[in-house]
N, C-alpha and C positions, 0 to 999 in steps of 0.2 A: 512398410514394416507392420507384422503384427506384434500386440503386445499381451494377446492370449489371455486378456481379462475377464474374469467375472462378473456378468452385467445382473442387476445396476451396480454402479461405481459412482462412488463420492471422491470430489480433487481435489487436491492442492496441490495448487502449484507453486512452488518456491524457488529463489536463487542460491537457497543453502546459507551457511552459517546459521541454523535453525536457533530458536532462544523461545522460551516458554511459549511468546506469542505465536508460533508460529505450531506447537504442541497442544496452545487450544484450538486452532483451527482444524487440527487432525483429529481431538475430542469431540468438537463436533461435525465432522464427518461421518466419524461413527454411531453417531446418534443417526445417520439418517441413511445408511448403507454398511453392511458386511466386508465389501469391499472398498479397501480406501489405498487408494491412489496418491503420493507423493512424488513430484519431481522435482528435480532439482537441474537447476541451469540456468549458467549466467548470461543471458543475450547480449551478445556485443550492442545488439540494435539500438537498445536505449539507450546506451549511455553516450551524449554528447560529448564525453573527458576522456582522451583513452586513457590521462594518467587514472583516473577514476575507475576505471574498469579493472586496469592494473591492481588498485588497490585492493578490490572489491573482498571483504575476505572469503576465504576459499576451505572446507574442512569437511570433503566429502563422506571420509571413514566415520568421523564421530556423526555426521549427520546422519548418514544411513543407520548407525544404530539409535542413536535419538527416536528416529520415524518410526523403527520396527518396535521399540520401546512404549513409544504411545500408543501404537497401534496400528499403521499401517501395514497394509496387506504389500502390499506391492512398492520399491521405489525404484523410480526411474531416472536413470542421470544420462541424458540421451548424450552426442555430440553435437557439434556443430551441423555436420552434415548428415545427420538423420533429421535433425529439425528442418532443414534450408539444403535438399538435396539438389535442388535448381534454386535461380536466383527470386530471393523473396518474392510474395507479392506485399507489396506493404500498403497496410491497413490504414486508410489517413482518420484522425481523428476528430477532424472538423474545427470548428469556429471554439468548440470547446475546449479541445485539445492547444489550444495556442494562449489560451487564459493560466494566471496563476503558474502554475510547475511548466507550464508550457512558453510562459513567456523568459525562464530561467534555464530549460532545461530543452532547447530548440531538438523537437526530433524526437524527443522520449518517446510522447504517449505514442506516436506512430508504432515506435520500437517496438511498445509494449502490447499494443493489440495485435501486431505481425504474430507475435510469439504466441500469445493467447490462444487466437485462432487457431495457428499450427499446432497447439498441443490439444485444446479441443478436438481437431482432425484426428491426433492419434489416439487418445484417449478413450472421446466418447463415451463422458459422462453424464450422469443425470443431472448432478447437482455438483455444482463448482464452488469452495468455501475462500473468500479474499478476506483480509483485515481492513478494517474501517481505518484504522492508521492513514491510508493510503486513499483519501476519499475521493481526490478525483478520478484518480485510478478505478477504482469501483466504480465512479458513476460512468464512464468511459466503457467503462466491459459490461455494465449493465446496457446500457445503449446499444452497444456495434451487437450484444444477443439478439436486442429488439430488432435494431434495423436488419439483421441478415436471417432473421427469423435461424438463430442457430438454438438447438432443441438440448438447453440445460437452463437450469434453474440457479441463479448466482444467491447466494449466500452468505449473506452481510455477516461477519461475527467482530466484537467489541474490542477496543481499545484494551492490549494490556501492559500495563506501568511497571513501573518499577516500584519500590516502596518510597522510595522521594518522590514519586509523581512525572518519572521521568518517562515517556512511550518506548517501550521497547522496541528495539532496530539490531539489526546485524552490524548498521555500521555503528554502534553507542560502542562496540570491541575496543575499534580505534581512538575512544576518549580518553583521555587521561581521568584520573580519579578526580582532581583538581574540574575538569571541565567537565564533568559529569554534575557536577557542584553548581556550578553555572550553568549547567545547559536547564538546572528545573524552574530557570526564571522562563522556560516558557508553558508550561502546567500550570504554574504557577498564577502567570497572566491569563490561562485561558480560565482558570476554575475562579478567579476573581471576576472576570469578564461575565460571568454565567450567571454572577449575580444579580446584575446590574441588568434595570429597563429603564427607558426602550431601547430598542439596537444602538441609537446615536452612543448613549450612555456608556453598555456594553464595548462598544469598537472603541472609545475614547479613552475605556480604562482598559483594556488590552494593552494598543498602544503606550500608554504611560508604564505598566507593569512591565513589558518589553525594554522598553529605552532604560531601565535600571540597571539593566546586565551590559557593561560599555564595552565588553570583547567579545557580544553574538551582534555579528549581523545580519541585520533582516531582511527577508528578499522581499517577504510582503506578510500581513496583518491582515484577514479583511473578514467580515461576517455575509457568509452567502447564505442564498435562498437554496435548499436541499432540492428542490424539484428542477431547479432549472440552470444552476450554478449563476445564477446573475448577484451582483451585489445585493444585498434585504435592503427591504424597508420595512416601514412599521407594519404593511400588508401584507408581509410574507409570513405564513402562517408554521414554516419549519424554517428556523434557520440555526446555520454552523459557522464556527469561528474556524477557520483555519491559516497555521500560521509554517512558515519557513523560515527558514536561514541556516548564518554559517557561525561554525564555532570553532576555531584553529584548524579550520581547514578541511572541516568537516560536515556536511551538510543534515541538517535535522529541519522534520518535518513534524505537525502535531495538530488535532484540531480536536473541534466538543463541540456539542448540539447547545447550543443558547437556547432556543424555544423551541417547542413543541406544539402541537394542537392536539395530540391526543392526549 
C-alpha cells in the first residue's frame, strides 16, 4: 500500500482512546516535522487476554478529531489486513522481552515489535515519538531500530499525570472514580521512592508505600538500571523505578527515574 506521505514524517503510533498524553506526543512531533503521522490500531498480537483485547477501549471518530486537532497531518487506522496481509513475521524480543511486563504479559513485547516494524515499513518515518509511560516498551523499540539498523530516530517524550499524580492511560477510562483514588498510591510510592538513597532505601520505601493500598495488586516493584534493564545497584549510574499491577481488574503500569548522572 501507498500512503502518499510527505517526507520527513514524525509518528505516532497509537492504539486510540487518545487522552492528553497521547496529544503531547503529537506536540512534539510537530516540533520536529511538518508532517505528522498518527495511527491508530489495536494489534491483537499483544495482547495475551482476548477478554482484554475485547475490552480494549475503542473511539475511532473522536480520536481522529482529537489528532487532526493537535495537529496531525495524516491519521491512519489501517486494518487487520493491511497491516498483516501474509502471516506475521514475529519480531522476538529477546532475553529482555521476558523480564518484568514480559514475565506478566507472555508474548506482548513480541506482539508489539511485529506491529512496530510493520508500521515503520509503511510509514517511513524519520523520527518516531513513544511515551515513557511505557519504558520497557521504549527500551525494546529503541533496540530492535539498533539491532535491524531500521533508519528512524525514536523519541522519548515524558510522563503525563493526571493532577492526582495518576499516569495517564487509555485504559484509567475503565476506573471507577473510587479507584482512580486508589490507583495514586502508585505515584505516590514512586515520587516517595525518588527521595530516598541509596537504591536499597528507595526500593524498600516503594514497596512499603505500595502495600498501603490492600486492593492493587502488584505484579512487580523493582529499580532498574536505564541502560541495561538489569536490577541497580549502587553502580548504576541511571536508575528507574518501575512498578505494575492490578486494580479491579485493571491493569496499570508507572515508573520515574530515581537517579541520574547528569
Amino acid at each position: 500500500m501507498s500512503l502518499n506521505l510527505k517526507q520527513p514524517v514524525a509518528f505516532v503510533p497509537t492504539m486510540g482512546a487518545l487522552h492528553a498524553g497521547h496529544l503531547s506526543l503529537i506536540e512534539i512531533a510537530k516540533s520536529y516535522c511538518d508532517e505528522v503521522v498518527v495511527s491508530i490500531f489495536v494489534n491483537p498480537l499483544q495482547f495475551e487476554n482476548s477478554d482484554d483485547l475485547a475490552k480494549y477501549p475503542r473511539s475511532l471518530t473522536s480520536d481522529i478529531e482529537l489528532a487532526e486537532k493537535s495537529g496531525a497531518t495524516f491519521v491512519w487506522a489501517p486494518t487487520f489486513e493491511e497491516i498483516y496481509p501474509t502471516k506475521p513475521e514475529i519480531i522476538s524480543s529477546g532475553a529482555i522481552g521476558n523480564l518484568f511486563e514480559g514475565v506478566h504479559r507472555f508474548g506482548h513485547f513480541d506482539g508489539m515489535l511485529t506491529v512496530v516494524k510493520r508500521l515503520f515499513e509503511e510509514v517511513k518515518p524519520k523520527y518516531a515519538i513513544f511515551g515513557e509511560k511505557d519504558f520497557q516498551q521504549l527500551f525494546l523499540v529503541k533496540k530492535m531500530v539498533a539491532d535491524l539498523a531500521i533508519p528512524v530516530k525514536i523519541i522519548a517524550a515524558p510522563i503525563i499525570r493526571e493532577s492526582s499524580g495518576l499516569a495517564m492511560s487509555s485504559r484509567n477510562t475503565r476506573l471507577s472514580e473510587i479507584d482512580k483514588v486508589k490507583a495514586t498510591v502508585i505515584s505516590k510510592a514512586l515520587f516517595s521512592a525518588a527521595k530516598k538513597e541509596p537504591t536499597e532505601k528507595a526500593r524498600a520505601e516503594l514497596l512499603k508505600v505500595l502495600s498501603s493500598e490492600s486492593d492493587f495488586i502488584l505484579d512487580y516493584a523493582e529499580i532498574i538500571d536505564e541502560a541495561t534493564f538489569e536490577v541497580a545497584n549502587e553502580e548504576s549510574l541511571n536508575t528507574r523505578a518501575i512498578v505494575a499491577g492490578w486494580l479491579s481488574g485493571i491493569r496499570l503500569l508507572d515508573n520515574m527515574p530515581m537517579r541520574s548522572a547528569l
